[in-house]
Backbone as JSON, one array per atom type, in Angstrom:
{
  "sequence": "XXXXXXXXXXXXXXXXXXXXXXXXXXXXXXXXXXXXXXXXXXXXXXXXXXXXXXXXXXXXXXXXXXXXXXXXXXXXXXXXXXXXXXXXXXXXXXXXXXXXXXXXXXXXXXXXXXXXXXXXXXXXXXXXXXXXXXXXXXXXXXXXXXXXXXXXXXXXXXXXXXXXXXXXXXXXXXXXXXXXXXXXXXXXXXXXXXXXXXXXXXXXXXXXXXXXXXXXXXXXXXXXXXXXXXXXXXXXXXXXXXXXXXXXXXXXXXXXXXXXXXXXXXXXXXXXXXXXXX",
  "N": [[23.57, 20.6, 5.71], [23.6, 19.66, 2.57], [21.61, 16.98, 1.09], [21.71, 14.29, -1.65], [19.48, 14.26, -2.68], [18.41, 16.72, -3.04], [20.8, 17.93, -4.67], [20.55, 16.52, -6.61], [17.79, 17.39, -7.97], [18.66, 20.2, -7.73], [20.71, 20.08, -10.38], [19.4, 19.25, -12.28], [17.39, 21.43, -12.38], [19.44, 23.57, -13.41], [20.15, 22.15, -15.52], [17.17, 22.05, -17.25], [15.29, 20.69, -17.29], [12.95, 17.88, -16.0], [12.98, 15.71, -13.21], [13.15, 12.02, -13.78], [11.62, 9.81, -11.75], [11.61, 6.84, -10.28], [9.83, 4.04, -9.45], [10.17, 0.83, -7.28], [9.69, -2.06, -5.46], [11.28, -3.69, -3.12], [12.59, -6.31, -3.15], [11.24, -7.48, -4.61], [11.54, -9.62, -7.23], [12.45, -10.91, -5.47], [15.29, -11.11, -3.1], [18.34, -10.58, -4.7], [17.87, -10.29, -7.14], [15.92, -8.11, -6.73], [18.44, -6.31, -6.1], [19.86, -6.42, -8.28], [17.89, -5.29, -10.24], [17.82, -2.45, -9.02], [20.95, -1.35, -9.54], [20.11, -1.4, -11.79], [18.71, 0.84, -12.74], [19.57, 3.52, -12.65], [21.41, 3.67, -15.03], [19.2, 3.41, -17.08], [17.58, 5.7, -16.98], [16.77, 6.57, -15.05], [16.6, 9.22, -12.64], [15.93, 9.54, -10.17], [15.18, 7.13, -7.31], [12.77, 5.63, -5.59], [12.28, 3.47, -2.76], [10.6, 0.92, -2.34], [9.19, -0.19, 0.67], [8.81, -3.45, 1.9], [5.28, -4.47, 3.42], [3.05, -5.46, 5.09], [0.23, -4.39, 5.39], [-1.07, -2.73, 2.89], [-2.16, 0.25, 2.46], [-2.44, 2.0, 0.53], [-1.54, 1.27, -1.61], [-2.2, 0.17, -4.95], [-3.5, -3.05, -6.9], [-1.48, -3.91, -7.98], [1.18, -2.9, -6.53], [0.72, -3.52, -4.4], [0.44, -6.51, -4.64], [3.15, -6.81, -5.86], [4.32, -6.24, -3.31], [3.53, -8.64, -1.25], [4.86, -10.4, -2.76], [7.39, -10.24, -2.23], [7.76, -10.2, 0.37], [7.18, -12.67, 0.79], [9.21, -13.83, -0.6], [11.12, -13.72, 1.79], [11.85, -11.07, 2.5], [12.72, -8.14, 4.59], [12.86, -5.29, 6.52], [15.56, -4.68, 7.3], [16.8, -6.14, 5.44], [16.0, -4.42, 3.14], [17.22, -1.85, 3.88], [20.2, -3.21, 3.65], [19.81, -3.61, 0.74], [20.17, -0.93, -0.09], [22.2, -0.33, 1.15], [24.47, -1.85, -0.25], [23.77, -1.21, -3.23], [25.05, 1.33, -2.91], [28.01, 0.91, -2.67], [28.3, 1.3, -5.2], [27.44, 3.24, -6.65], [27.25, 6.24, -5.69], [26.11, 8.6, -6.24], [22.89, 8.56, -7.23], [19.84, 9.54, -5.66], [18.29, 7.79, -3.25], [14.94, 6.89, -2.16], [13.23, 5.76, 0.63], [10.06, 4.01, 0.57], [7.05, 3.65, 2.17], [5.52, 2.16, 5.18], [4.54, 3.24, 8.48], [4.98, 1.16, 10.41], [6.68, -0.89, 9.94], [9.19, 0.31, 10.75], [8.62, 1.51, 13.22], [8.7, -0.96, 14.76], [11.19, -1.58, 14.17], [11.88, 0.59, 15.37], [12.41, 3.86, 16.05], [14.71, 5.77, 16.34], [17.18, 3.59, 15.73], [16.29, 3.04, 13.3], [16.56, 5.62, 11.97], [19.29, 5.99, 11.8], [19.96, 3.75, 11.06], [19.48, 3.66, 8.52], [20.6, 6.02, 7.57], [23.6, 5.51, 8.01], [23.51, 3.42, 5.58], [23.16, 4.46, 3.31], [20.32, 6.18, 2.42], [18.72, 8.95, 1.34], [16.16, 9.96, 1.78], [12.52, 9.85, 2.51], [8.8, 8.61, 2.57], [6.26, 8.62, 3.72], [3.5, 7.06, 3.47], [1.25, 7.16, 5.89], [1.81, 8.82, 7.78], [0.39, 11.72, 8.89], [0.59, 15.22, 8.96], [0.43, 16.08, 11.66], [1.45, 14.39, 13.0], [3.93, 14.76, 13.51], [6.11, 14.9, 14.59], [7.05, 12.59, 15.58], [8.84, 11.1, 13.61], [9.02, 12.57, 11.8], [10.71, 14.83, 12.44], [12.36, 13.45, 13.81], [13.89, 12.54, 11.53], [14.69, 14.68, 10.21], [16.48, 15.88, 11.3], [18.22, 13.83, 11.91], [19.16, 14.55, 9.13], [17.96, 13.34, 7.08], [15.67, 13.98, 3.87], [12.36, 14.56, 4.27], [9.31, 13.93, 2.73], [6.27, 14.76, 1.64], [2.8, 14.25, 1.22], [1.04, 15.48, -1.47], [-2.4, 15.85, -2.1], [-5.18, 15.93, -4.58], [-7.71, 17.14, -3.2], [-5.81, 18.01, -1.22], [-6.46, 21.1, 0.11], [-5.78, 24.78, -0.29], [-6.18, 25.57, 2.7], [-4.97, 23.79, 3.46], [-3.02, 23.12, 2.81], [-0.61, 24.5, 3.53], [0.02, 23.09, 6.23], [0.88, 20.82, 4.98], [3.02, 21.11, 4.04], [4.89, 22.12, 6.08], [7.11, 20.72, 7.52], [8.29, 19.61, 5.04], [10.5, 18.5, 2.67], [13.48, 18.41, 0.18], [11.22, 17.24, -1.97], [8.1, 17.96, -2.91], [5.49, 15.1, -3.19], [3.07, 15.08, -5.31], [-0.02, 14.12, -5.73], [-1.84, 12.26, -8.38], [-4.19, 11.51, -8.51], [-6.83, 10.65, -6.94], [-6.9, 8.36, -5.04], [-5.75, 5.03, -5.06], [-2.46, 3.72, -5.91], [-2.03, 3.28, -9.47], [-4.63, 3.56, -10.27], [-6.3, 5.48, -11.86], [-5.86, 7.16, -14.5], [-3.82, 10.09, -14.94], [-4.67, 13.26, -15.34], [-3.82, 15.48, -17.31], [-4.57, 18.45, -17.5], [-5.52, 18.89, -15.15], [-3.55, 18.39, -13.08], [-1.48, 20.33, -14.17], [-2.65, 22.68, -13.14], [-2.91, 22.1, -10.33], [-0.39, 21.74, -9.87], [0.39, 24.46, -10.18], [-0.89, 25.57, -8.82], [0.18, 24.87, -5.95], [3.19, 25.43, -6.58], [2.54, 28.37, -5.79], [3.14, 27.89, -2.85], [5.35, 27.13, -2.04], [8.69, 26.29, -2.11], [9.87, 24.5, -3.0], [10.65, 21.24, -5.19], [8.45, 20.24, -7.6], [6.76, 17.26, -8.0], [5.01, 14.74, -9.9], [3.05, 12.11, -9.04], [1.26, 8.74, -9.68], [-0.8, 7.11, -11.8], [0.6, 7.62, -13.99], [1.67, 6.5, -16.87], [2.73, 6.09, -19.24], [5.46, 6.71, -21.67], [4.27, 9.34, -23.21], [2.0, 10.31, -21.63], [3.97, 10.65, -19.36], [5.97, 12.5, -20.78], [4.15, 14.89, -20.99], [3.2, 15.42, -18.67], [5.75, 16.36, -17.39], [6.35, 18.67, -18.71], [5.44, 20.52, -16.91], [5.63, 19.41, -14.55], [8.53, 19.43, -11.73], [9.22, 16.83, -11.45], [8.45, 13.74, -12.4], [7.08, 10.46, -11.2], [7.29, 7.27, -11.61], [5.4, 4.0, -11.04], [3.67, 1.74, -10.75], [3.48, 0.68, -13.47], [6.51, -0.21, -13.91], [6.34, -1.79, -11.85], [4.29, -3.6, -12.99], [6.19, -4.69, -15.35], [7.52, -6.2, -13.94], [6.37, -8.16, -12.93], [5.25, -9.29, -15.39], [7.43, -10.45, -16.07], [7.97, -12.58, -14.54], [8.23, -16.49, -14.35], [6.01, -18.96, -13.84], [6.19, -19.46, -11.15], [6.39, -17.21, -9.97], [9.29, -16.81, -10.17], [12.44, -15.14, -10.78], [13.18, -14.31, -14.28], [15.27, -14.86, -17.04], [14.72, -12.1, -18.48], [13.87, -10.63, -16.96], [15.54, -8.3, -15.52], [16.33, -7.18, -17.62], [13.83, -6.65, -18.91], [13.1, -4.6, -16.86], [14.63, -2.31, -17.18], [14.25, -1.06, -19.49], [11.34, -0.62, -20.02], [11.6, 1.62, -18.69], [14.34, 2.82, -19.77], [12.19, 3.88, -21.91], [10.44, 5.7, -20.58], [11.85, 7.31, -19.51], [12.73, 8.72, -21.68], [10.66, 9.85, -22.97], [10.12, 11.6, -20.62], [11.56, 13.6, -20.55], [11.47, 14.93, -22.67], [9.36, 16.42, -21.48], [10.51, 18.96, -21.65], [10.94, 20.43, -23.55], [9.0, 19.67, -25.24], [7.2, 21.91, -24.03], [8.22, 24.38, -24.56]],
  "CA": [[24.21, 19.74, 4.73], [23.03, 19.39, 1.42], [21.33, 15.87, 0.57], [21.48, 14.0, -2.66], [18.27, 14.83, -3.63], [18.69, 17.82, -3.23], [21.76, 18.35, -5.13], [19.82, 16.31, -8.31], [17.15, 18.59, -8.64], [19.79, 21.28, -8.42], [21.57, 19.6, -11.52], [18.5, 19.15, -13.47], [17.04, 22.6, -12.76], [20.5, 23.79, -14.02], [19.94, 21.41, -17.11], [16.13, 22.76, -17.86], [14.8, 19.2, -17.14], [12.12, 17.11, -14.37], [13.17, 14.37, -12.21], [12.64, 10.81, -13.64], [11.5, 9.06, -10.42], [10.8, 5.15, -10.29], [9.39, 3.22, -7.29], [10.19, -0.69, -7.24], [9.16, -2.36, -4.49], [12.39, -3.84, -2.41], [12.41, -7.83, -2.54], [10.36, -8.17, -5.82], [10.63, -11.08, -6.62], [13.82, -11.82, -4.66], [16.58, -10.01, -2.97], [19.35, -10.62, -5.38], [17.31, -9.81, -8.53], [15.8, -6.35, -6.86], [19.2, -5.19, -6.32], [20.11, -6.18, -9.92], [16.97, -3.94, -11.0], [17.76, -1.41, -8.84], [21.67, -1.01, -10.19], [20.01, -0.74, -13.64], [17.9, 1.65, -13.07], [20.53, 4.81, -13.24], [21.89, 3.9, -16.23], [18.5, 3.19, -17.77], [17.57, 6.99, -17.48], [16.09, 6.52, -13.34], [17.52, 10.11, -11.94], [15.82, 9.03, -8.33], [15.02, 5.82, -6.92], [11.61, 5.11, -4.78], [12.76, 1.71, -2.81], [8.89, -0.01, -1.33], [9.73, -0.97, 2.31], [7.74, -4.55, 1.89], [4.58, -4.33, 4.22], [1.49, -6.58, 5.01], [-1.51, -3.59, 5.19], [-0.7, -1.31, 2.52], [-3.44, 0.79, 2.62], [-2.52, 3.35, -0.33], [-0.96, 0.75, -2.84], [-3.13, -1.01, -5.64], [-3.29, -4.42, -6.61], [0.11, -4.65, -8.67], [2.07, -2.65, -6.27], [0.33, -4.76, -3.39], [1.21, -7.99, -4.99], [4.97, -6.95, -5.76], [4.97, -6.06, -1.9], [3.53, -9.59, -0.97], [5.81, -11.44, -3.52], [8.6, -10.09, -1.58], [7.61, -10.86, 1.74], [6.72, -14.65, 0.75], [10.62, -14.25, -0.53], [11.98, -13.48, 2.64], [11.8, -9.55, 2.14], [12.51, -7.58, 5.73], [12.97, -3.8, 6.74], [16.82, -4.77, 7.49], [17.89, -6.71, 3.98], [15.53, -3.42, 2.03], [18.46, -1.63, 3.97], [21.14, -3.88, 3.06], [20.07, -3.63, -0.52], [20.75, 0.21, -0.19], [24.23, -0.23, 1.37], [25.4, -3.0, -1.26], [23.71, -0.25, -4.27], [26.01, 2.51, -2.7], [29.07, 0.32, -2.94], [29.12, 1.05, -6.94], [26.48, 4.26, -6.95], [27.1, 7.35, -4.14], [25.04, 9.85, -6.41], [21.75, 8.37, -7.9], [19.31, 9.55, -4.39], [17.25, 6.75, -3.02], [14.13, 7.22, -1.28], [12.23, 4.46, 0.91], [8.68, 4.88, 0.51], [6.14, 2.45, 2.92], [4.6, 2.46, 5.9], [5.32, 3.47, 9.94], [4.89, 0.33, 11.18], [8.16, -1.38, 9.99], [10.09, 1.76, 11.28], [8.33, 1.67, 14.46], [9.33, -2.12, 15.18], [12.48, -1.42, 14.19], [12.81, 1.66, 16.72], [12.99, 5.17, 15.17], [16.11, 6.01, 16.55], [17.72, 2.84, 14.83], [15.96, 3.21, 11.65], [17.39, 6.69, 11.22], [21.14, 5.65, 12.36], [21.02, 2.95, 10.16], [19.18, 4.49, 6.69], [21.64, 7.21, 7.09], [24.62, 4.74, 7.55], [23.15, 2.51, 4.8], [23.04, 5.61, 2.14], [18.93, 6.37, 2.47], [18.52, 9.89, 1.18], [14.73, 10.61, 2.14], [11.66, 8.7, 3.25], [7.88, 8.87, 2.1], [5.65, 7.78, 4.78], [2.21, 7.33, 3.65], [0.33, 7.11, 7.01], [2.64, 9.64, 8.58], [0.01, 13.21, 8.8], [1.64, 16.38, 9.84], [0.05, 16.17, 12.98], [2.51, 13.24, 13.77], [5.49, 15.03, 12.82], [7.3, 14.63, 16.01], [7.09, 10.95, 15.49], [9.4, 10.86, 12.47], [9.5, 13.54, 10.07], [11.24, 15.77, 12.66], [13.9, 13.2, 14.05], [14.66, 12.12, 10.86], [15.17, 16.09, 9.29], [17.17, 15.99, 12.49], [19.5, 12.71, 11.01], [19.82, 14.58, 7.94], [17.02, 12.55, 5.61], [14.62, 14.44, 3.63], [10.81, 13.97, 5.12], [8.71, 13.53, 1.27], [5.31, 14.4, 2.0], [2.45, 13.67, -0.54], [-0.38, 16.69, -1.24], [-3.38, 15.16, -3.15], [-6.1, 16.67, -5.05], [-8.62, 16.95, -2.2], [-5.24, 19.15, -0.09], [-6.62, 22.73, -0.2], [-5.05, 26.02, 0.45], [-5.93, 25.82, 4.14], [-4.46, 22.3, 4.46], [-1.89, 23.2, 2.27], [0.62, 25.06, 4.25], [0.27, 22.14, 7.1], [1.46, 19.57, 4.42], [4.08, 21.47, 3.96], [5.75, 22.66, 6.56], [8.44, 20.03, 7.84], [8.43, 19.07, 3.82], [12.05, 19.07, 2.27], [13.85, 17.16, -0.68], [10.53, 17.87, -3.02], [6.72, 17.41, -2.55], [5.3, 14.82, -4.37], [2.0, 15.42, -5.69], [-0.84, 12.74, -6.14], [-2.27, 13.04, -9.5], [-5.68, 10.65, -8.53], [-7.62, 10.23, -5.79], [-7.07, 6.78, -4.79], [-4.96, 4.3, -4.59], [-1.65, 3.43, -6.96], [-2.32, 2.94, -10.98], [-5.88, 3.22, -10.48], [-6.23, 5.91, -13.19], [-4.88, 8.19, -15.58], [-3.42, 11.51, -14.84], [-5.28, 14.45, -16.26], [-2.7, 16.59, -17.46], [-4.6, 19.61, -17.75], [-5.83, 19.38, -13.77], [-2.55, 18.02, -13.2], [-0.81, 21.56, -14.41], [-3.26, 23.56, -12.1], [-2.75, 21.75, -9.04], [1.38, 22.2, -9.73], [1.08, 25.7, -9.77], [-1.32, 25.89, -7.26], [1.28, 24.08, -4.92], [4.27, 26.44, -6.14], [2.56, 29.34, -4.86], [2.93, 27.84, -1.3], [6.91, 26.39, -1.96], [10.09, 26.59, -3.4], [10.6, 23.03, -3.04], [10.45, 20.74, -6.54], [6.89, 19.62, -7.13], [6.94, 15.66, -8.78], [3.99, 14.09, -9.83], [3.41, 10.67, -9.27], [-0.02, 7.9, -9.2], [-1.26, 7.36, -12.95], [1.6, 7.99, -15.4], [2.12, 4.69, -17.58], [3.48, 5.64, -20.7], [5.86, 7.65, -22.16], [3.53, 10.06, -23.67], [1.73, 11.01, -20.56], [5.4, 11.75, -18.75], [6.31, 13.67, -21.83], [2.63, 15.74, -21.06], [3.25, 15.97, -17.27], [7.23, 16.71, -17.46], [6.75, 19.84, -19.36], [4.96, 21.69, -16.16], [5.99, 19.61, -13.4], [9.68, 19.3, -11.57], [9.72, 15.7, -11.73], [7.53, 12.74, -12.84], [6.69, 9.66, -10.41], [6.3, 6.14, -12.34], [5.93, 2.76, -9.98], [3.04, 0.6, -11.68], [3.88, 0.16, -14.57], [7.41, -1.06, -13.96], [6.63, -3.16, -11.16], [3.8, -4.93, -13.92], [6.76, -5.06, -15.9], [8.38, -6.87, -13.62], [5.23, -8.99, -12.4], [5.27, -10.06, -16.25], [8.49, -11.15, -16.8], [8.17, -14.11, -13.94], [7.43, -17.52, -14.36], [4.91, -19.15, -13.22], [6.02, -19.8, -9.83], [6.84, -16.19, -9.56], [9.96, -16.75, -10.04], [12.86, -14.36, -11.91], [13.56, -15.08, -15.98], [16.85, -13.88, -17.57], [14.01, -11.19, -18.99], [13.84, -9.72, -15.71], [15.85, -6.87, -15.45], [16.22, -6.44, -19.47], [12.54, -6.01, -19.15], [12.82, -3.03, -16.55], [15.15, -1.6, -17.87], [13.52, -0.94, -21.45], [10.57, 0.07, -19.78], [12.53, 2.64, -17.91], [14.37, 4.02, -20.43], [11.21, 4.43, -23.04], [9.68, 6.5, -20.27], [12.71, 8.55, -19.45], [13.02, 9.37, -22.91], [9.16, 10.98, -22.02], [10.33, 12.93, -19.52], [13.49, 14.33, -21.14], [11.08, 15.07, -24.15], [8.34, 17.48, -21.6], [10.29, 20.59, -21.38], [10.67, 20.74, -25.0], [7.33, 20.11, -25.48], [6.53, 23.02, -23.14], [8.69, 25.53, -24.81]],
  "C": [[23.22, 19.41, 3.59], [22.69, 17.79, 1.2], [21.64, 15.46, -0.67], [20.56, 14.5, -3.46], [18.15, 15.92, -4.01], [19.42, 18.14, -4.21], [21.15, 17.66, -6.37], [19.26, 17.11, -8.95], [17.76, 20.02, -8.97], [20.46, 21.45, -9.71], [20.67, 19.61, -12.28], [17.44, 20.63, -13.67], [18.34, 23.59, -13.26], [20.39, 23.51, -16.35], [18.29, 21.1, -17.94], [15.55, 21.74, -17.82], [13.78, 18.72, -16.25], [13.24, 16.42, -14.35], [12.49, 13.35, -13.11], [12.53, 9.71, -11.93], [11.02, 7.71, -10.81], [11.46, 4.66, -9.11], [9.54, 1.42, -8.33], [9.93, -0.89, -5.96], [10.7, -3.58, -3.97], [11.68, -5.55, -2.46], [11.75, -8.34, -3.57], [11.24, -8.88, -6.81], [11.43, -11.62, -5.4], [14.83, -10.59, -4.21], [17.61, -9.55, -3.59], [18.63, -10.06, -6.89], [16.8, -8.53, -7.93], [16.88, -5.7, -6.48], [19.29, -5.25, -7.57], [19.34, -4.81, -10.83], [17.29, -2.51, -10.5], [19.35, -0.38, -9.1], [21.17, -0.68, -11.26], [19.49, 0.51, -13.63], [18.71, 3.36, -13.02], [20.68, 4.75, -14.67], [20.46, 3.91, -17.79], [17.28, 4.85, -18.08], [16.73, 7.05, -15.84], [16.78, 8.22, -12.85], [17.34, 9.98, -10.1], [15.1, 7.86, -8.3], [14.21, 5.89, -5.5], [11.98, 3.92, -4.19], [11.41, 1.46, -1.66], [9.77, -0.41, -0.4], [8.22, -2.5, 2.47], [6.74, -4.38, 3.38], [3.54, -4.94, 4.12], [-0.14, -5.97, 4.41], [-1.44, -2.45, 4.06], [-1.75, -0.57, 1.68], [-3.47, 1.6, 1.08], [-2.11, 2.6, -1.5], [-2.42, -0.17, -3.66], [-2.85, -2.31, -5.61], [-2.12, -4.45, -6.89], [1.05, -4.13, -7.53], [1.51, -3.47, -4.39], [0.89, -6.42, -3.58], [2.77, -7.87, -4.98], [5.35, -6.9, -3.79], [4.7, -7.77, -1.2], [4.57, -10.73, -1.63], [7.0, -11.36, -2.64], [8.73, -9.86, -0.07], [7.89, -12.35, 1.84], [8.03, -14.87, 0.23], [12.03, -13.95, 0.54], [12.39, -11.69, 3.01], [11.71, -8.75, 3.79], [13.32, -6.02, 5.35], [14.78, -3.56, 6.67], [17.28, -5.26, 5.95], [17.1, -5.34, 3.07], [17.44, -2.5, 2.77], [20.08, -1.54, 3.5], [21.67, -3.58, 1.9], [20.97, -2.01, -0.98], [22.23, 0.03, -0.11], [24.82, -1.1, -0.01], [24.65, -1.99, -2.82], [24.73, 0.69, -3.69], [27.62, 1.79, -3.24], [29.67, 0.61, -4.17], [28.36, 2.68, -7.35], [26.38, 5.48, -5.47], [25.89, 8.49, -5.01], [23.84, 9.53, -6.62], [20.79, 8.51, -5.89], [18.5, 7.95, -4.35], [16.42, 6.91, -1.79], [13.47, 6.12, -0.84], [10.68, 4.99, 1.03], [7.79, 3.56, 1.35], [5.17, 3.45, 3.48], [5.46, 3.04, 7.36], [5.45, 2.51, 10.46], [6.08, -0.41, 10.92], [9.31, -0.62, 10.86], [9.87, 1.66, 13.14], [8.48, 0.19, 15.29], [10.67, -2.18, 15.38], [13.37, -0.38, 15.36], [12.89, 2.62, 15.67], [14.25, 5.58, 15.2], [17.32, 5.18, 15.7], [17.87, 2.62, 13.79], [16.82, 4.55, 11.22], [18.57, 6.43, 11.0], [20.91, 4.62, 10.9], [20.64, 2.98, 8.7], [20.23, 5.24, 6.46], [22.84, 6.24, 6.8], [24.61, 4.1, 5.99], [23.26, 3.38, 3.51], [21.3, 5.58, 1.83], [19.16, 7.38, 1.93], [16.86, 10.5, 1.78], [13.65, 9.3, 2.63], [10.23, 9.64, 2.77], [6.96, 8.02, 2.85], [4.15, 7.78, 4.38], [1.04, 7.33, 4.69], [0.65, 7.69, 8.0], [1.79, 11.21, 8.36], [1.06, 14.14, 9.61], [1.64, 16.73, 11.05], [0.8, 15.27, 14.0], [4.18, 13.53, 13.65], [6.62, 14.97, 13.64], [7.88, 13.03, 16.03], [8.03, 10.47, 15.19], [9.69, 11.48, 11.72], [10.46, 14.37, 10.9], [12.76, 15.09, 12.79], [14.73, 13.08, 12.69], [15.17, 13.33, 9.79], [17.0, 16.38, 9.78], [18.73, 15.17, 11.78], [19.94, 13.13, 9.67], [18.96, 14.08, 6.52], [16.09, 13.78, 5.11], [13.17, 13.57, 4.15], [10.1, 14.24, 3.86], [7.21, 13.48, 1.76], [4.09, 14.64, 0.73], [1.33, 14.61, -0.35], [-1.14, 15.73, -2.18], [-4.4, 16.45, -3.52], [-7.17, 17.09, -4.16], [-7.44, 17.93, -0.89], [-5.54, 20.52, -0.41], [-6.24, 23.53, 0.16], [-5.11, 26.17, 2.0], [-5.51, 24.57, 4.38], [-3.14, 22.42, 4.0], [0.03, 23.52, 2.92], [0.87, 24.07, 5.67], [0.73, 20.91, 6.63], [3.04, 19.55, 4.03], [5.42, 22.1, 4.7], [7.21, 21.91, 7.62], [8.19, 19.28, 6.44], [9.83, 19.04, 3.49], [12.41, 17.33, 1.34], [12.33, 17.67, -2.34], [8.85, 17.42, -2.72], [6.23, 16.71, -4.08], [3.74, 14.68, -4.3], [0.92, 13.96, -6.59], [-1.77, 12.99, -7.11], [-3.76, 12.4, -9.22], [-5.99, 10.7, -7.05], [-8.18, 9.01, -5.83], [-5.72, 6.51, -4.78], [-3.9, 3.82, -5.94], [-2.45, 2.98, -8.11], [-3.72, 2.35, -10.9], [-6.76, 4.03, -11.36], [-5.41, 6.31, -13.67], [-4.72, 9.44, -14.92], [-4.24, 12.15, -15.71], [-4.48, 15.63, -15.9], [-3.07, 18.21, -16.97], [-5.01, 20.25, -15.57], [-4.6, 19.26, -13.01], [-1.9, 19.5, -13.05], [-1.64, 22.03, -13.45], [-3.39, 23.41, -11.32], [-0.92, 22.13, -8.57], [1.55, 23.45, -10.04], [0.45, 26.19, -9.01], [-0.35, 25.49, -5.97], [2.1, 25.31, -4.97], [3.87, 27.51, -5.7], [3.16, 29.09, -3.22], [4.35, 27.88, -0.99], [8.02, 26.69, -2.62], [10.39, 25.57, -3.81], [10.1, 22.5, -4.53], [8.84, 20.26, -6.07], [7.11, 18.36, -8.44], [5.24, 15.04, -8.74], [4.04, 12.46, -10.22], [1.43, 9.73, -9.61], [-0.5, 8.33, -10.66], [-0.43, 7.57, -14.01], [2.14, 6.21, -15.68], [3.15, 4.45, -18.11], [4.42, 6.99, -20.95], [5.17, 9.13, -22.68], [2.7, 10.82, -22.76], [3.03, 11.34, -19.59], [5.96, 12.46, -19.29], [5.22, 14.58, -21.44], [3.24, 16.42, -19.4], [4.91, 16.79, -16.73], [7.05, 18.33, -17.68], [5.88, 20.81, -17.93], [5.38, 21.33, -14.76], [7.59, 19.42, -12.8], [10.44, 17.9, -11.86], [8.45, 14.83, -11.84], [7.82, 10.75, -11.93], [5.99, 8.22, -11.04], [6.54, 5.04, -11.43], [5.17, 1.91, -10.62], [3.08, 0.05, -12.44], [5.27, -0.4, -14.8], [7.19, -1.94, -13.05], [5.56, -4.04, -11.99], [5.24, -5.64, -14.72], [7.7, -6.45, -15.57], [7.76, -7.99, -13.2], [5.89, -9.84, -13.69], [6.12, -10.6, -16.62], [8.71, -12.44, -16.06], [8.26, -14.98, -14.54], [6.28, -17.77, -13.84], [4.71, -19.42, -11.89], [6.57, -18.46, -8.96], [8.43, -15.39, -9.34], [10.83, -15.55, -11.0], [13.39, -15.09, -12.53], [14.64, -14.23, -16.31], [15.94, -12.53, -18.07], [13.66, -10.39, -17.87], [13.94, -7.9, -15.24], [16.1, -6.52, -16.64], [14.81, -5.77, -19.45], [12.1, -4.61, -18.76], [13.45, -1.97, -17.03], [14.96, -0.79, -19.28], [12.61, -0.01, -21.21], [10.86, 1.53, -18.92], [13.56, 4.03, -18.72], [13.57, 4.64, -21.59], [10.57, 5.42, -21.89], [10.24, 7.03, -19.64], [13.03, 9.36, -20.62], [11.61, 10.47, -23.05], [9.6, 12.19, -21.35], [10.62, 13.81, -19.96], [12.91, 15.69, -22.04], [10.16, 16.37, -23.23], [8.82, 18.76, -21.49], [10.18, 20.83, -22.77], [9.8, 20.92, -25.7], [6.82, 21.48, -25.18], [6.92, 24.13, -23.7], [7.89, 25.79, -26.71]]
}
């Protein structure tokens, strides 16, 4: 059975295009305001949807996408209402994919068996486990190929041709590719190493290759668009969304106007790298 995600990148390699991808973090600031953000974000030029599974240790996130995950703990933020939010987005949205991206340890409280049953019920499309190696693939990546989810696994600059084909081989949905070595929006993408790591990859795959970790602005997803399948922004909208609080962290009618803006100035990026490229 064909997934969502699947069937996007189908539509946009059809229509000569990347993937706009954006990660929010589930619960930021509040439950009722990150669904709001996360309805906007289709119409605001989003083609897939990253949803943070709020978590205490999160080893791979920086500060901003660390803080959005604590903000939305300290607002009541659990593994079951990130869920929720999915099912009550499907209600108005069956095509836009949505991927949960965390950790294992929510999953593994929850019960694997349960988590799959009820992502799939809930409309999940895939899952991005950062502390999930391929060596654990029985764990999770297999049952849940099994339920039907794509398994999203992340190559970095430091995966080399002999690690390569072990990062990839229960992969599916699209590999997404870590443009830094380190931890969320802790630099810049370098386009040009950037391109030579994404066609070092497609030798190995057929699958889409998305780059994510470092893209801010429009202008660098216009740069990275034109070589890779899809483009990976999360920092810079969840500042966006940091900045539009109050002071008690709370959400301002500027909330979701704010992500939204920032969302579609750096889908209009994207849109813009094959054109560039040609």
């Amino acid at each position: 059975m064909t997934t969502r995600i699947e069937t996007r990148f189908a539509e946009l390699k059809r229509e000569g295009r990347a993937a706009f991808v954006t990660f929010v973090m589930c619960g930021d600031p509040d439950i009722e305001t990150s669904l709001a953000i996360v309805k906007a974000l289709p119409a605001a030029g989003a083609d897939v949807i990253e949803l943070g599974m709020p978590f205490t240790d999160p080893m791979a996130d920086g500060p901003s996408i660390q803080a959005a995950g604590l903000r939305a703990l300290k607002a009541g933020a659990t593994l079951k209402k990130t869920l929720d939010v999915v099912r009550r987005f499907r209600e108005g949205n069956d095509k836009t994919p949505i991927i949960l991206m965390g950790y294992y340890n929510p999953i593994y409280i929850h019960g694997v068996d349960k988590f799959l049953s009820d992502a799939k019920t809930a409309g999940v499309d895939g899952l991005i486990l950062v502390d999930m190696p391929p060596e654990e693939d029985a764990e999770l990546c297999i049952p849940a190929l099994k339920a039907g989810l794509n398994f999203i696994r992340l190559a970095t600059p430091t995966t080399d041709d002999k690690r390569l084909p072990a990062v990839l081989a229960n992969t599916s949905g699209f590999v997404y590719y870590v443009s830094v070595t380190g931890i969320t929006g802790s630099a810049a993408a370098d386009s040009a190493k950037v391109t030579q790591a994404v066609t070092r990859i497609k030798r190995h795959t057929q699958l889409p290759v998305c780059v994510g970790f470092g893209i801010r602005t429009p202008d660098t997803a216009r740069t990275i668009a034109a070589h890779a399948d899809g483009v990976v922004v999360g920092t810079a909208v969840v500042d966006v969304i940091r900045n539009s609080l109050d002071a008690n962290n709370a959400a301002t009618p500027r909330t979701v106007p704010a992500v939204a803006e920032i969302v579609a100035s750096i889908a209009e990026g994207v849109r813009g790298g094959r054109q560039a490229a040609e």
